[in-house]
N, C-alpha and C positions, 0 to 999 in steps of 0.2 A: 451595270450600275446597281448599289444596294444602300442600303444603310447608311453605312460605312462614309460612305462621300456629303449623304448629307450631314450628318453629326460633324463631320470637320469643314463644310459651310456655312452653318448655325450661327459659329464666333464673327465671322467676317459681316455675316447681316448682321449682327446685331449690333457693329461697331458703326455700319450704314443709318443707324438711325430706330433702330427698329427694339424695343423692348417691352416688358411689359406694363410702361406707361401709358402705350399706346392706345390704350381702352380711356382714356381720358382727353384724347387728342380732342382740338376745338372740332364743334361741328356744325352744323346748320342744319334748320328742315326746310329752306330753300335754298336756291344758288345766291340769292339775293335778301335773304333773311339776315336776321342779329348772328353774332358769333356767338356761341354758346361754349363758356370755358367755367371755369374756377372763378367764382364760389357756387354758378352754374350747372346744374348738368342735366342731361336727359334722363326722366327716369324711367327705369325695365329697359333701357339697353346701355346704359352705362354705370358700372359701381357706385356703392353709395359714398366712398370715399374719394370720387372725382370730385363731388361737390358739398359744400355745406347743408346742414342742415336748417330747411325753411326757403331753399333755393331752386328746387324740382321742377321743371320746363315740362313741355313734353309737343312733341308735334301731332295735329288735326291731319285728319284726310287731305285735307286741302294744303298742307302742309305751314300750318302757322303756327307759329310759336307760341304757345300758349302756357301763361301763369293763371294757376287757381291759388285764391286765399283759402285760409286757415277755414272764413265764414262763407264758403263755397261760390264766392263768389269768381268771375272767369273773364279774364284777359287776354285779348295778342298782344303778344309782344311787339313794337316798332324795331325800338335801339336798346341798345344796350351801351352805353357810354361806361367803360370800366375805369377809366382815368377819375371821370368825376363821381363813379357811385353812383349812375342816375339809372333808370329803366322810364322809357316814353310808352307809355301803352294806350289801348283802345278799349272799347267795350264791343263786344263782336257783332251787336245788331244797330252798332250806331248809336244807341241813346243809353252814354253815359249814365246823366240823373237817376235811369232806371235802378241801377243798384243801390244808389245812395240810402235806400232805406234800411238795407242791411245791411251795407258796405262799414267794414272795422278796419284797421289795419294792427290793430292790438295784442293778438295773436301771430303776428306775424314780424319778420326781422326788416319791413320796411317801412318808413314813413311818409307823412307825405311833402315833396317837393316843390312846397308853395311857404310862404311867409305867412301870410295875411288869411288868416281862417277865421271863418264867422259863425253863428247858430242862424237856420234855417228854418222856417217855416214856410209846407207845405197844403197849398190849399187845391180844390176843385171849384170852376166858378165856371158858371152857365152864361157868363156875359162876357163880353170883353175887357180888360184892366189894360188902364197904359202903362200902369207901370209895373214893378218885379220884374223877373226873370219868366218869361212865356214860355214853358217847352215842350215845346212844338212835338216833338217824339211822344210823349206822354200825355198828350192832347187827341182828343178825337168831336166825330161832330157833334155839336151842341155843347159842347165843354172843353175848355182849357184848363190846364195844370201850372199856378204858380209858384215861384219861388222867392219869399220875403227874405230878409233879415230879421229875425227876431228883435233886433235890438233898435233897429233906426227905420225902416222902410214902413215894416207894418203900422205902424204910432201911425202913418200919415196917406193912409191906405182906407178906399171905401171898399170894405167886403160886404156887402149885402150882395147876395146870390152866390156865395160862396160860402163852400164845408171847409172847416179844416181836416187835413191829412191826416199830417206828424209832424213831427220834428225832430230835428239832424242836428248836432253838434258839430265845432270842429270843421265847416264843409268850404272849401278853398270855392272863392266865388270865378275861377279860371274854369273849373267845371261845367260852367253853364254858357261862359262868354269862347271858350279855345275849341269850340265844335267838336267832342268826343275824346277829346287828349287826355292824357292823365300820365303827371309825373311823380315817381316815386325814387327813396334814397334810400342807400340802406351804409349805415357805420360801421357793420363786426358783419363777416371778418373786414381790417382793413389794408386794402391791397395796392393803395394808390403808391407807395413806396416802392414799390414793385413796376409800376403801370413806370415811373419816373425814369427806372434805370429803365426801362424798354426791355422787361421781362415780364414774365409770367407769373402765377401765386399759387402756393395749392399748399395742403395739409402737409405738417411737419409727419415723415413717420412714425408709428408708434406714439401718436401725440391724438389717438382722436378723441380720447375724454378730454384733454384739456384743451382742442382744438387750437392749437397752436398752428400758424402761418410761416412759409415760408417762398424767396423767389427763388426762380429757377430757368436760366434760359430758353428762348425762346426754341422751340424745333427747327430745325432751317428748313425740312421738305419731308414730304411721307413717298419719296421716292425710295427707301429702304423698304417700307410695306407693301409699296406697289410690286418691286422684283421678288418678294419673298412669297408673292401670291403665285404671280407668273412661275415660278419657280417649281412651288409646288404643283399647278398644275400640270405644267410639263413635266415633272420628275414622275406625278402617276400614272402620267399616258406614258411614261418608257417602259415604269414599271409594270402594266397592264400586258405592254407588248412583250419584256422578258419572260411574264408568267408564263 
């Protein structure tokens, strides 16, 4: 066996499934993780034109899927809902609020997935309040951390024994009530035309200054890649043994 036989089974894999798209195939960093595709991708092991620009994944040790923004802020990923455009995420130590004080999404191709956003104020009180937002995460003994409304809560609010923070614009009050969730959207690219016929989306060739979209059917199997491995490993162990 040499050469020769592989170079004339090269065509027939590759008619199996197997090209060099294949570096963009969905993947996951668990078995039970989001699927990570188009406008998606992992980055430093998959090209930059798998995925859009502003869309960079990448998997933890522990293998979770993890978005950082623009303002370095860092998320797991839950879902990825590509039908509607959504991504569900967390904050990795459990307490959301904590980012809020740097958290932008402005720099970034996503927004956020609430209707109803308010201006917050943030205070430290050494006593207990019934009312605001208590959280509990950002609390420790002898002092609590609340969260007002600037515009209606605080007016009717006793703060004796409390500092003020800061203040947050813009902060979806789901944040403090959905225990760590956090829903984000994102418009461009948009793919749901694609998601409709029960296909796939990814960059038009030759089009990535003007990022142009386009769909593309679905893979049926990576059972092409799987014999093309097998394959070659056996073709080296024959070749090993002809030498």
């Amino acid at each position: 066996m040499d050469l020769s036989l592989l170079c004339l089974l090269l065509p027939l894999l590759v008619s199996h499934g197997v090209g060099l798209e294949d570096m963009c195939r969905e993947e996951r960093c668990k078995k039970h993780g989001p699927a990570i595709r188009f406008p998606f991708r992992i980055k430093e092991k998959q090209p930059d034109h798998c995925g859009y620009p502003g869309f960079d994944l990448s998997c933890t040790d522990r293998k979770e899927t993890l978005l950082e923004l623009p303002t370095s802020e860092k998320l797991y990923v839950n879902e990825i809902d590509y039908a509607s455009q959504l991504i569900i995420a967390r904050d990795p130590d459990e307490c959301l609020p904590k980012q809020l004080r740097n958290f932008s999404l402005s720099r970034s191709p996503f927004e956020s997935g609430y209707k109803g956003l308010s201006n917050y104020s943030f205070f430290n009180c050494t006593s207990p309040k019934g009312d605001g937002y208590n959280l509990d995460c950002l609390s420790g003994p002898g002092y609590n951390i609340y969260a007002y409304t600037s515009d209606n809560s605080i007016s009717y609010t006793d703060l004796t024994n409390c500092t003020k923070l800061y203040n947050r614009s813009s902060v979806p009050s789901e944040i403090f009530e959905m225990k760590n969730i956090l829903y984000l959207n994102w418009s461009m690219p948009g793919c749901q035309q694609c998601e409709k016929q029960r296909k796939f989306c990814k960059l038009k060739k030759n089009s990535r200054a003007s990022r142009e979209t386009e769909c593309y059917d679905k893979p049926k199997s990576n059972k092409g890649m799987v014999f093309v491995t097998r394959f070659s490993v056996h073709f080296e162990t024959i070749g090993s043994f002809v030498s």
